[in-house]
N, C-alpha and C positions, 0 to 999 in steps of 0.2 A: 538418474537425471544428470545432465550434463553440467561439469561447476565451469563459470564464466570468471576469469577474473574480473573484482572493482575497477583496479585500474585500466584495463582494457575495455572496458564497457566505458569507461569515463573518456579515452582515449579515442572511441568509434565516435561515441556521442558529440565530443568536441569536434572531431571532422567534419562530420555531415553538418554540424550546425553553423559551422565556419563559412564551409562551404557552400552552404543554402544562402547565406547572408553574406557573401561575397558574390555570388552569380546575380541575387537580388537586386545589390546596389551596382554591379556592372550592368543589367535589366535598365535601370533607373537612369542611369549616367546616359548609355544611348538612347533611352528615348527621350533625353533633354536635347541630346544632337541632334535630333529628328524635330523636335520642336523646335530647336536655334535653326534650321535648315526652313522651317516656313517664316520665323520671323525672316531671313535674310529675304526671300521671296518677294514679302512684303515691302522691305524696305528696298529692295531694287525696283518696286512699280511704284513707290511713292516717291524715289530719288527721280527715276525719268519722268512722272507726273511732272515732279517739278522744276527738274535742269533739262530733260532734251523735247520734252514735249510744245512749248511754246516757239523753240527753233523749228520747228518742223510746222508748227501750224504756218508761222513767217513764210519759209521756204514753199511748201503747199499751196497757199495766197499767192504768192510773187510766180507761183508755176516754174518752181527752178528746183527740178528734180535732179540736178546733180547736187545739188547742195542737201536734200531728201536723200538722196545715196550716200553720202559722206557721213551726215548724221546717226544712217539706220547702222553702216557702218562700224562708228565710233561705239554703238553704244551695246554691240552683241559683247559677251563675256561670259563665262561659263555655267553663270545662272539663267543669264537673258541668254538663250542659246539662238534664238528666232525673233526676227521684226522684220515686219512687211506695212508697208503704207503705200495707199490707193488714194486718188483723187474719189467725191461722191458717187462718179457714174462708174468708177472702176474700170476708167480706159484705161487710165496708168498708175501704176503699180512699182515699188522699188521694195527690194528685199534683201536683208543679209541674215547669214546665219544656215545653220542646219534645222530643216524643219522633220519633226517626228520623234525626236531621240527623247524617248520616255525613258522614265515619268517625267511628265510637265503639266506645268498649271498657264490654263489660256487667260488671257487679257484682252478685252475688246474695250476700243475706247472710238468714240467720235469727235473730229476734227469741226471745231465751232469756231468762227474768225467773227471776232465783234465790228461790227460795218458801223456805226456810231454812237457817240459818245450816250444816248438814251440806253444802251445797252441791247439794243438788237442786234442779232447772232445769226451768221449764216452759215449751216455746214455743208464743209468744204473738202473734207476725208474722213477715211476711217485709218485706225492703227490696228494689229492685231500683234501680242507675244505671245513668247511658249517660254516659260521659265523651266530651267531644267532644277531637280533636286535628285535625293537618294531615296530608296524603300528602307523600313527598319527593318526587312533583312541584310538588303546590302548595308546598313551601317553594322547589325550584329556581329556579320561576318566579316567585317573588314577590325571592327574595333575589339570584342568581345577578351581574344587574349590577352594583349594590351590593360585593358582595364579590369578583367582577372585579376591578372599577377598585380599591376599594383595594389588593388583592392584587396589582395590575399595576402600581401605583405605585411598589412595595419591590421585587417582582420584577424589574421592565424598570429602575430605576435602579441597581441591584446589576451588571443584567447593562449595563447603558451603561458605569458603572466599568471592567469587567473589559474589555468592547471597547476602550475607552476606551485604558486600559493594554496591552492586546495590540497593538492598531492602531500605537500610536507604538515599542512597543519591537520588533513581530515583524512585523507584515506591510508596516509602510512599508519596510524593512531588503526582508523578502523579495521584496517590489516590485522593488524596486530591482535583486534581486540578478538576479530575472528579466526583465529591461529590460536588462541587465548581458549575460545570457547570449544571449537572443534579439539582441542588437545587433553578438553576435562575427562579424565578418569575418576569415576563415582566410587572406586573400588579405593582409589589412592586420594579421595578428596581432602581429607584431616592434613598433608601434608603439603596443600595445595597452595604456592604463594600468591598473595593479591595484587593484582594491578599496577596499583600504583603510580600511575602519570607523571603524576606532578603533586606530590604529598607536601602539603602546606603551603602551597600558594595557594594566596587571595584571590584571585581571578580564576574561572572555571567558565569555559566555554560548555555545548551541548555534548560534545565527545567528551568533555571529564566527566560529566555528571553521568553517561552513558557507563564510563567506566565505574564509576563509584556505583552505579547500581548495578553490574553485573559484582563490582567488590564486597556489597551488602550480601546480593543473593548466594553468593559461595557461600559466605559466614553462616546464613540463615540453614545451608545445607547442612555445613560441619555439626552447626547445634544441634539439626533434625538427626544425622548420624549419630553424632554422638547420644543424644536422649533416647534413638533406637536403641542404640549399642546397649545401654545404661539398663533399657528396659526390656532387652532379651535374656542378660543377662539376669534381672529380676526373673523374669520367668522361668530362665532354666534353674535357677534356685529351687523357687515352686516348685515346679514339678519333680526335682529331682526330692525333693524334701517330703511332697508327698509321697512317691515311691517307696521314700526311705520309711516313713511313716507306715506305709500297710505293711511292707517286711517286719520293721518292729515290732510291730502290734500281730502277726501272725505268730513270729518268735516269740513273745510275752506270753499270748496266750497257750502256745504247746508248754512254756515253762513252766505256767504256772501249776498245769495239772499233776507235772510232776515235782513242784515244791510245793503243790499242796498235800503229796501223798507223805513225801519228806518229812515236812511240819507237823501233818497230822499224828506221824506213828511216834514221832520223838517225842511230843506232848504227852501221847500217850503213854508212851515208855518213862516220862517224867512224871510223871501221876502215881505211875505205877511202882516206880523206885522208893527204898527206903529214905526217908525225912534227913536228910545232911548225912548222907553218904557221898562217895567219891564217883558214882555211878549219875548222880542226881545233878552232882554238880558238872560233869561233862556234857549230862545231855542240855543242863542251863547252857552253856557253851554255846551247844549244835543249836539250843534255839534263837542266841543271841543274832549268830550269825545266819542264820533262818531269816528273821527279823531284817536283818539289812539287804539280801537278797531278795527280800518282800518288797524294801522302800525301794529299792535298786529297779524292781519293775515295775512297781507304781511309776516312775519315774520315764520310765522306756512307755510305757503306755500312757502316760500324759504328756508324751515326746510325740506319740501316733493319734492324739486324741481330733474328734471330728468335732464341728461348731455342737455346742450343748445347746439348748432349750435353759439356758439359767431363766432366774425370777428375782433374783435379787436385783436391787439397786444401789449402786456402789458410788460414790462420790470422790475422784480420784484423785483428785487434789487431797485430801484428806488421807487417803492410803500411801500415797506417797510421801505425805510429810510427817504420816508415822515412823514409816519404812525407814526413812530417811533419817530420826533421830533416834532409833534404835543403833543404826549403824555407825554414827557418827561415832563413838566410844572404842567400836571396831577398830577403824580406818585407822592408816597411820595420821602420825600431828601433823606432818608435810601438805596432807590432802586437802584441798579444801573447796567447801560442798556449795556452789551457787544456784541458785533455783530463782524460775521464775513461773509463776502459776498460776494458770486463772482458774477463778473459783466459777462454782455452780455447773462443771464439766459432771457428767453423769454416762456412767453405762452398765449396763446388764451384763452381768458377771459374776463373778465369788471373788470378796476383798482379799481372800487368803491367797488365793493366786496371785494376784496383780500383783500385792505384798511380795511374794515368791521369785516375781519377775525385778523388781526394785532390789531387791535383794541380790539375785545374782548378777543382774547388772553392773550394782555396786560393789561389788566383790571382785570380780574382772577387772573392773576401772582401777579399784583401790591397790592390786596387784600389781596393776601397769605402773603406776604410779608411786610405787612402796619406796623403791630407789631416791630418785631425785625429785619426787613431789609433783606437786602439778593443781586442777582445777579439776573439780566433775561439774559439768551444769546441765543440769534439768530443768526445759522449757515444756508446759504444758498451756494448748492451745486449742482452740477448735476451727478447723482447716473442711474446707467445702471441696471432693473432688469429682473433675468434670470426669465424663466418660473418657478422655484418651489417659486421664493418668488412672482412671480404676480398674481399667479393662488388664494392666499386664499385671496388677498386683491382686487380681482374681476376687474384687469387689465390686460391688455396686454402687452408681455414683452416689454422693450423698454427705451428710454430713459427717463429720468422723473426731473422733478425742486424737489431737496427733501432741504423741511423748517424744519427745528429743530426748537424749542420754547419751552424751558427749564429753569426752577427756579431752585432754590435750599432751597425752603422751605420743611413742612415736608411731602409734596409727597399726593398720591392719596393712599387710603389703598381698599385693596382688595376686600372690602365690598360693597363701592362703585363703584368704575372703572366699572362695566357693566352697567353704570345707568347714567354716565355721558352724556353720547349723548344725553340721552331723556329728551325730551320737557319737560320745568318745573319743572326739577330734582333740584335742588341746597342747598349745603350746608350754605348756607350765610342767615343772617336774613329776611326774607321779605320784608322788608324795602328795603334793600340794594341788591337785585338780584330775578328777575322775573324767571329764569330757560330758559332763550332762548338761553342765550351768545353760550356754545358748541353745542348746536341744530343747530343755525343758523350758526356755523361754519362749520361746518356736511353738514347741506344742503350745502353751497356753493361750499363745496369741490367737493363734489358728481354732483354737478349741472355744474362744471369745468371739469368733466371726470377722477375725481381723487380719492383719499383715506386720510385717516386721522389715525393714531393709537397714542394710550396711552401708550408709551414702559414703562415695570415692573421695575419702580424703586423707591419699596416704602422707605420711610425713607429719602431719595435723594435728594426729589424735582418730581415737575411734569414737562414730555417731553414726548412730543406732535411731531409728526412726519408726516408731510404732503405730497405727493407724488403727482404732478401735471403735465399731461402728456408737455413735451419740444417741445414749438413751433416750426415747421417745418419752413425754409426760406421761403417758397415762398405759393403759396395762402393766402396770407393776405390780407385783404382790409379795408381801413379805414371804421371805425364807423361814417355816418353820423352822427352830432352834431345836439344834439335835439334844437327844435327849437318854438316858438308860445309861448303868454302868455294864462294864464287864463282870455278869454274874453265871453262875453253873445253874439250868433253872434244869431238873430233870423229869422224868417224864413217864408213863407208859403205855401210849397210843400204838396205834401198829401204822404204820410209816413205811411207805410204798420207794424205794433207791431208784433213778436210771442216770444212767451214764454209760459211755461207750467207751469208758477208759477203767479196765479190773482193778488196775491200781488206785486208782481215787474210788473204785466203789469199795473195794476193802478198807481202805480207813476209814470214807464214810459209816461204813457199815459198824465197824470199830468206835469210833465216835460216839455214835446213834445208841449201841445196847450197853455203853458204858452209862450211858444218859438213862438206862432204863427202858429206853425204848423196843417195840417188838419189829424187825425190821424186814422187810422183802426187798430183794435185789432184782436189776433186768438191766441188760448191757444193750437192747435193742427198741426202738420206740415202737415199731410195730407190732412186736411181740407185747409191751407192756399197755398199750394201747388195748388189745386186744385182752390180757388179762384183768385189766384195771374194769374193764365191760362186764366181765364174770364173775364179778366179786362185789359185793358189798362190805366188808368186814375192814377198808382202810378210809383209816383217819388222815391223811397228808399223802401227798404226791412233793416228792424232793428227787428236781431233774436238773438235768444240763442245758444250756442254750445250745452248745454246737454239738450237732452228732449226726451221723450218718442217716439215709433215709429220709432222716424227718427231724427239722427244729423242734427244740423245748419249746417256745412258741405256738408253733404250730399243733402239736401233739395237746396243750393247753386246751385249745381252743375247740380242738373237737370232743377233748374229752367231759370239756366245757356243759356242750350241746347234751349228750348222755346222761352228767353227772353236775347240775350244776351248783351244788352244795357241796363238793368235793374240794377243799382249801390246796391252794396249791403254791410252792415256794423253787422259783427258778434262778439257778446259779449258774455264774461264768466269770473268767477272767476277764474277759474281754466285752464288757458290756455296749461299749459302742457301735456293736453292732445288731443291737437292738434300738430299735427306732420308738422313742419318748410317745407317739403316737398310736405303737401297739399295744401301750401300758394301761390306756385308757378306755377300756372296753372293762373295765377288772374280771379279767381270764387270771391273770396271773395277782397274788394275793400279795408276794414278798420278794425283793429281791435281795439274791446273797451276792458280793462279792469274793470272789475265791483269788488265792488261796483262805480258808475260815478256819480262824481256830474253834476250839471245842463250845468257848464262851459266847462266839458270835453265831453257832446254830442251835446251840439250847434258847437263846435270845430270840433269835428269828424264830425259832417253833412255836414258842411259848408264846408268842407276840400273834402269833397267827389263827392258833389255836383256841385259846385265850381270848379272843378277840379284841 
């Protein structure tokens, strides 16, 4: 499409209209000429009505047609161009002038001589003229330039004024405003300057406010950038944290199998050693640190955990302002703890966790702030969100518990904030912070059905913003309270092994006939499938979730169909990926977490067994 300039379009527009209304009134002017051109007409046949017409009736009467020649004479002129007067019988006749030179308007008149004073009239001639005038073409074309150019003088300087003042007040403005718009780059928006006109003056024509609303609509963009910007970056968070999450939880579960083979044979080998020997107390050692390599990937796997099916109902105001005076004792004296918290906030979860979460929040904060002191404040609220802010924090809209947890130290810098979530990340010495705190915050949010975000406030202090879907009234049920010690309960059932990993079925195996038990092993579900079919003689099925071929699960289920009085106890590191839904058919009798020491499968047998 072709661009016209404003001012050149303003520019044509003024001409032609100048000019249309210049030709107009020159239009107008000669045809007032053409109308003063019949008034004169007129007024030359009412002038000789009344000065030479009575002369002539005189002279006509007296039959003194030279004095009829003198008169018709005197009175031709360039209007009267023609007169002719004739006695009544038209013997004679006197004429001056040119007869014919059109255009002319005729006059006929009759010559009446009053014969006495009663007012009896006798006529005695006739008159005839020919007034000459002009056509309004020939005035057009004689006057037409003439009255152009003058009329084009007041016209077109009238209309330069008016340009004149349009030009400086509206189209230089509009120019600009369109040089302004055409020049927006969406890519460079954020750094984009505003308008500006006339900033702080009182008077605002249509072109300020024009401006002021394209200077609105920029800002409106910046914010909508900026809030994408704010909320892609949520999302590459997410996702990368999920990511990170199935790795985890992949990693966790191959470890576990081999720190459950680890823990199992050391235990064993501790059992086995003599009572306060130098041998017994080394392998206390291996199991210490067993033990924390245990908590280490409980902690990696509640870092990868997926939304749970809880049943509790947790009140978190309440857990919070436990959390909260547990730690205070903690914290340095410098610190100090503001809260603000509304009560009757509820959601479905485990208080141990949340607690977990308050805890290493608190810990981070009180870190930052160990030096020169500072504020924690904990705002607890319930926040309604619409679809465009739930959609990038991968919720549904809806009501939500939103936890503020906010310092005012010197904030998270840019460099870091995408790295805070992941396992192991930490600014802190070695010594003093392992990299799980925010990880395992992470996971439990997420593992609650919820979100977590670091809102941009570097320089500020760090806030922490947590969103946790608002327990519904009703479907709640209490949390049975967990229950049994750690005891040795033994046994002599004959107990069917599988697993796809030798090493975890020799300890198991180990485990199992130190318990007393009579044991069968099978590293393969189909093959054990298939013997479990040709046997009657076993008390227990103790399997794995992940294995080749065929899920623990799975293998459950049909051996279900065959045998369904056969008790069965299915164990894995990595539980969540068992879906809370498959649990309830009861296929599966008991589940173990692994890695298990010796206490927690004579437990679970005996529990199962036992009924």
């Amino acid at each position: 499409m072709k661009r016209v300039s404003l001012k050149n379009r303003l520019i044509f527009g003024f001409l032609s209209i100048c000019t249309v209304i210049t030709l107009g009134i020159s239009v107008y002017q000669i045809s007032r000429l053409q109308q003063r051109e019949f008034d004169l007409l007129q007024h030359e046949i009412s002038s000789f009505e009344q000065g030479a017409l009575p002369s002539i009736r005189e002279a006509v009467w007296n039959y003194d047609w030279a004095m009829v020649e003198t008169i018709a004479t005197s009175q031709v002129n360039p209007l009267l161009s023609y007169i002719e007067i004739c006695d009544v019988e038209m013997s004679q006749c006197s004429h001056s002038g040119i007869a014919g030179d059109e255009p002319f308007q005729e006059y006929h008149h009759d010559i009446d001589y009053q014969t006495s004073p009663l007012g009896n009239y006798l006529p005695i001639g006739t008159t005839y003229l020919q007034l000459h005038y002009q056509t309004f073409g020939q005035l057009f074309n004689r006057y037409i330039v003439s009255e152009f150019l003058i009329n084009g003088l007041g016209v077109f300087g009238v209309a330069v004024c008016i340009f004149l003042l349009f030009h400086l007040g509206v189209v230089r403005r509009l120019i600009r405003i369109a040089n302004y718009t055409s020049d927006i780059d969406l890519t460079e928006v954020e750094s984009l300057d505003p308008l500006n006109f006339q900033p702080g003056s009182p008077v605002q024509d249509e072109v300020d406010l024009l401006a002021d609303a394209i200077d609105g609509f920029v800002e409106r963009i910046k914010e909508e950038f900026s809030r994408r910007k704010q909320l892609e970056q949520q999302l590459n968070q997410v996702q990368k944290m999920e990511a990170l999450g199935t790795l985890a939880g992949g990693i966790a579960h191959d470890f576990n199998n081999i720190l459950a083979a680890m823990l199992g044979y050391v235990q064993l080998s501790y059992d086995s050693a003599e009572e306060g020997s130098k041998l017994q107390r080394r392998l206390e050692q291996v199991l210490i640190a067993g033990e924390r390599a245990k908590s280490l990937i409980a902690q990696i796997m509640l870092f990868s955990r997926k939304p749970e099916n809880f049943t509790q109902k947790v009140a978190v105001a309440e857990v919070i302002t436990e959390a909260l005076d547990l730690l205070r004792a903690s914290l340095p004296a410098n610190v100090a703890i503001e809260t603000s918290l509304a009560e009757d906030l509820w959601i479905v979860g485990d208080s141990s966790q949340l607690h977990q979460v308050i805890v290493n929040l608190s810990t981070n904060a009180g870190y930052e702030l160990a030096e020169r002191g500072g504020t924690i404040r904990v705002v607890l609220t319930l926040q309604r969100l619409p679809v465009e802010q739930a959609e990038p924090l991968e919720l549904d809209p809806g009501n939500y518990v939103q936890l503020s947890f906010c310092d005012n130290g010197s904030g998270i810098s840019d460099g870091i904030s995408g790295h805070i979530f992941d396992p192991f990340f930490t600014t802190k010495k070695s010594v003093k912070g392992t990299g799980m705190g925010l990880a395992v915050v992470h996971g439990i949010v997420k593992a609650h059905g919820g979100a977590i975000i670091l809102e941009p406030n570097v320089g500020k202090g760090a806030c922490f913003t947590l969103y946790l879907p608002q327990a519904p009234a009703a479907k709640i049920a209490a949390l049975p309270a967990p229950g049994g010690s750690v005891v040795l309960w033994p046994g002599h059932e004959h107990i069917f092994l599988l697993d796809d990993e030798p090493v975890v079925i020799a300890m198991t195996q180990d485990m199992l006939e130190s318990l007393g038990y009579k044991v069968s092993v099978c590293l393969k579900p189909l093959d054990a499938l298939r013997q479990l079919s040709e046997t009657d003689n076993i008390d227990l099925l103790l399997t794995d979730l992940t294995m080749p071929e065929m899920s623990g699960i799975e293998l459950a289920r049909k051996l279900k169909r065959q045998k369904p009085a056969l008790p069965i106890i299915l164990y894995s590191g990595y539980l969540d990926l068992l879906h809370k839904s498959e649990l309830q058919d009861g296929t599966i009798n008991h589940l173990l977490h692994k890695p298990f020491t010796v206490g927690d499968l004579s437990r679970a047998i005996r529990q199962v067994l036992d009924g």
